[in-house]
Structures are given as C-alpha cells and as structure tokens.
C-alpha positions as CSV (number, residue, x, y, z in Angstrom):
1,X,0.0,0.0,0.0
2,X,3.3,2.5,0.9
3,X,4.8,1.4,-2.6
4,X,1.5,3.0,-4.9
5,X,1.5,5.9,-2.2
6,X,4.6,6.5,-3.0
7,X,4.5,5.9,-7.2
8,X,1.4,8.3,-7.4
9,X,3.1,10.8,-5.8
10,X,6.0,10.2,-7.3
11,X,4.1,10.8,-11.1
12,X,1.7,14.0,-9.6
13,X,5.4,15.5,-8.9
14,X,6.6,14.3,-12.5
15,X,3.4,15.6,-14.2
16,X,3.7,18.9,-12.4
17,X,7.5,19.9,-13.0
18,X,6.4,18.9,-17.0
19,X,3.6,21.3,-17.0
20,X,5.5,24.2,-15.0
21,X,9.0,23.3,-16.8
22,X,7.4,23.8,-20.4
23,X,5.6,27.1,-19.1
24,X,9.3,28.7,-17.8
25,X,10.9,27.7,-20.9
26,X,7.9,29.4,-23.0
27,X,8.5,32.2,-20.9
28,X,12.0,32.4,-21.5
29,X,11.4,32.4,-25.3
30,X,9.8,35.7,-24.5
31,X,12.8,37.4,-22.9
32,X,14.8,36.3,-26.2
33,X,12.4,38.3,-27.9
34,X,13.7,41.6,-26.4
35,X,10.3,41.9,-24.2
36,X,8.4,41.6,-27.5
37,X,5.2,39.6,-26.9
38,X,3.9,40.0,-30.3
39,X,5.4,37.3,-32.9
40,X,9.2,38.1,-34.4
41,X,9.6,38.1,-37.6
42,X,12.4,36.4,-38.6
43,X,15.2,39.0,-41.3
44,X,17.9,37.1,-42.9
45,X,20.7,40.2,-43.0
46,X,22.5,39.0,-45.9
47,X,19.5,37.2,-47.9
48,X,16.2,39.7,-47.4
49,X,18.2,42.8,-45.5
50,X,18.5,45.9,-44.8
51,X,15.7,44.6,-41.9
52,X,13.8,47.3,-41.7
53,X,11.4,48.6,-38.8
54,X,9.3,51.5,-37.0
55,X,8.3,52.3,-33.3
56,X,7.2,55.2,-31.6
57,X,10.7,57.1,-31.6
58,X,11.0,56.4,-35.3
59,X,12.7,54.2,-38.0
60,X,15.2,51.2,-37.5
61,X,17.0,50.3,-40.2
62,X,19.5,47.4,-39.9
63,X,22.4,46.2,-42.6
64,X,24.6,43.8,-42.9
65,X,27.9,43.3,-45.4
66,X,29.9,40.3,-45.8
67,X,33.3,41.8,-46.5
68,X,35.0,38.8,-47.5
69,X,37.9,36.5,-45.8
70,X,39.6,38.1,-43.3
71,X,43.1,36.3,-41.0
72,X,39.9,35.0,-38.5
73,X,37.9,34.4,-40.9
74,X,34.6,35.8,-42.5
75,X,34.3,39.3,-42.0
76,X,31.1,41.9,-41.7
77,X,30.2,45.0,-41.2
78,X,27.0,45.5,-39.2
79,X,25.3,49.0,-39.6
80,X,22.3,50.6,-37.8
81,X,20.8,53.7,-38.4
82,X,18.5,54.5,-35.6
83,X,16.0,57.0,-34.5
84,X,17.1,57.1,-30.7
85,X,21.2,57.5,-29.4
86,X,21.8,54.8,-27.6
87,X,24.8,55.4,-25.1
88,X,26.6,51.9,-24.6
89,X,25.2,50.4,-28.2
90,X,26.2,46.7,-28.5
91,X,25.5,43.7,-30.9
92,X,25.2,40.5,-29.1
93,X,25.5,37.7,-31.6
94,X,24.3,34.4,-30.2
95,X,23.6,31.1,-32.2
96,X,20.1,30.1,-33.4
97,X,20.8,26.6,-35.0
98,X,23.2,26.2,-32.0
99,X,24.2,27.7,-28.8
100,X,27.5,28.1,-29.1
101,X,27.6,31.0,-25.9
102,X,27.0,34.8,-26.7
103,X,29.7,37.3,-28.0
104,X,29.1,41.4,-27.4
105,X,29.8,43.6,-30.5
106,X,30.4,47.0,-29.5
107,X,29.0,49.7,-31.7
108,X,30.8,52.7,-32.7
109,X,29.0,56.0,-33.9
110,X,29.4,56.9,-37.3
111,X,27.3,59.6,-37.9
112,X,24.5,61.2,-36.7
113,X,22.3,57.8,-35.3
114,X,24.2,56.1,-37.6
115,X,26.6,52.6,-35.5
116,X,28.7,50.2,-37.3
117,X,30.6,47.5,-36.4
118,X,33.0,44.9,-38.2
119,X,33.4,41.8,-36.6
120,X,34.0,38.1,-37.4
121,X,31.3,35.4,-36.7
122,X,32.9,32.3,-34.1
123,X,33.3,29.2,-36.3
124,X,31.4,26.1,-35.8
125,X,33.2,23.0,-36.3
126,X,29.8,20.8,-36.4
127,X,28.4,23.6,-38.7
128,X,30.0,25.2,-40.8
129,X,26.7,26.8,-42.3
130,X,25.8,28.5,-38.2
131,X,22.7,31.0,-38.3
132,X,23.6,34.0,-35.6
133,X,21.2,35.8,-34.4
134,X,21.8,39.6,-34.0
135,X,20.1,41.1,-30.3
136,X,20.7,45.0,-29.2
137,X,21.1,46.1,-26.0
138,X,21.9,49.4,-24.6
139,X,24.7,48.4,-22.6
140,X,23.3,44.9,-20.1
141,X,19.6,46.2,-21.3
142,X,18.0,44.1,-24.1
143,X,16.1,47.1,-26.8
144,X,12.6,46.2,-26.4
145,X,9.9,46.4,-29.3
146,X,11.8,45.0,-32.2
147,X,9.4,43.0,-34.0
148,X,12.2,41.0,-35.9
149,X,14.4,38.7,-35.3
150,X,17.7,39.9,-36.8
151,X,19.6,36.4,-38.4
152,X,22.6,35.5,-40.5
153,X,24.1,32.5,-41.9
154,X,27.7,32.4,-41.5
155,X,29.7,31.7,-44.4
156,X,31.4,28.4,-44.3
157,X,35.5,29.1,-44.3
C-alpha cells in the first residue's frame, strides 16, 4: 500500500514539474524576444536585408555586409541607423541553430544615429553553415519592441 502511495506521488510531482518546466521555458522564449510579446519576424541580414522597422521614436534600419575573408575568418560589417542614441550600443550575436555562448559587438557611432561595427562570426566546427542571431542592448539592457528577429548565416571558411 506504501509502494503505490509512493509511485502516485512520485508521477503527480513528474506531471507537475512537466507542465511548469514547459511554461518557464515558454516564458524564456519571450525574454529572447527583447520583451516583444507579439510574434518576431524572422530577417535574414544578408539574404532579405536591410531589416527594416518602425516604433514610436521612429525608424530602425539594420544592414549587414559580408566583407570577404579576413586572417579569423569571414568578415562583416553591421550598420544601424536608428532613431534614438543609444549610449553603450552593442550587438550580441548568439547562435540560433546552435548555442554556441554569446559574443558582445560594441558599436561605434558613425554619424549622426548612424553605428557600425566589423566583426568576425565564431566558427562552428559541427556547422560550418551557423545561423547567428543579432540582439541590441543598450549596454546589459536588451532594446525592447523590435518585431524582428535579426539572423545570419555564416559563411562556411
């Protein structure tokens, strides 16, 4: 009688950590969405780009160049005109097919609320075809409201 006590209580706590478990990870999908709880739209930088958005400041307009081999390998230059001026601008590129960890790319001011960075993407050894996502913070603080999902494929070396 103590053993199917203990088996049924055993499954209720199985069956609850699966049904709260799958609700935390949904809810971290959110945060990975820069506090966006409307779908992203995924915007392949080198394929459909410049990505190309509006909020309430204004107009986001996001570019990416592959500049060809560099010593590291594949170079680009990421370029973001935006309406606002962020202080500490940054890039973080992180990998969507993968994780393969998360690596800041600072952006420098051009011009106006024109940023640009050049940077090389980490290489994959399992995949030498890696899609990166793009996120922007303002220094530790993810941009909120951007409705798509900023993506690359890196070129294979």
């Amino acid at each position: 009688m103590l053993r199917a006590i203990v088996v049924t209580g055993l499954i209720a706590v199985l069956v609850t950590a699966g049904v709260f478990g799958s609700r935390m990870l949904h809810d971290n999908d959110g945060d990975r969405k820069s506090g966006n709880e409307n779908a992203v739209v995924p915007c392949d930088l080198l394929e459909e780009g410049p990505c190309v958005w509006s909020t309430g400041s204004g107009d986001w307009k996001v570019t990416l160049s592959n500049l060809g081999e560099g010593v590291q390998g594949t170079e680009y230059r990421l370029t973001i005109e935006t309406p606002e001026r962020p202080e500490r601008f940054l890039a973080v590129l992180r990998g969507e097919s993968m994780y393969m960890g998360e690596y800041p790319v600072p952006l420098g001011k051009v011009s106006g609320n024109q940023y640009s960075a050049r940077f090389t993407a980490p290489f994959c050894t399992v995949d030498a075809t890696m899609t990166w996502r793009i996120d922007l913070q303002e220094g530790q603080e993810p941009i909120s409201n951007i409705p798509v999902g900023l993506v690359f494929q890196a070129e294979p070396h």
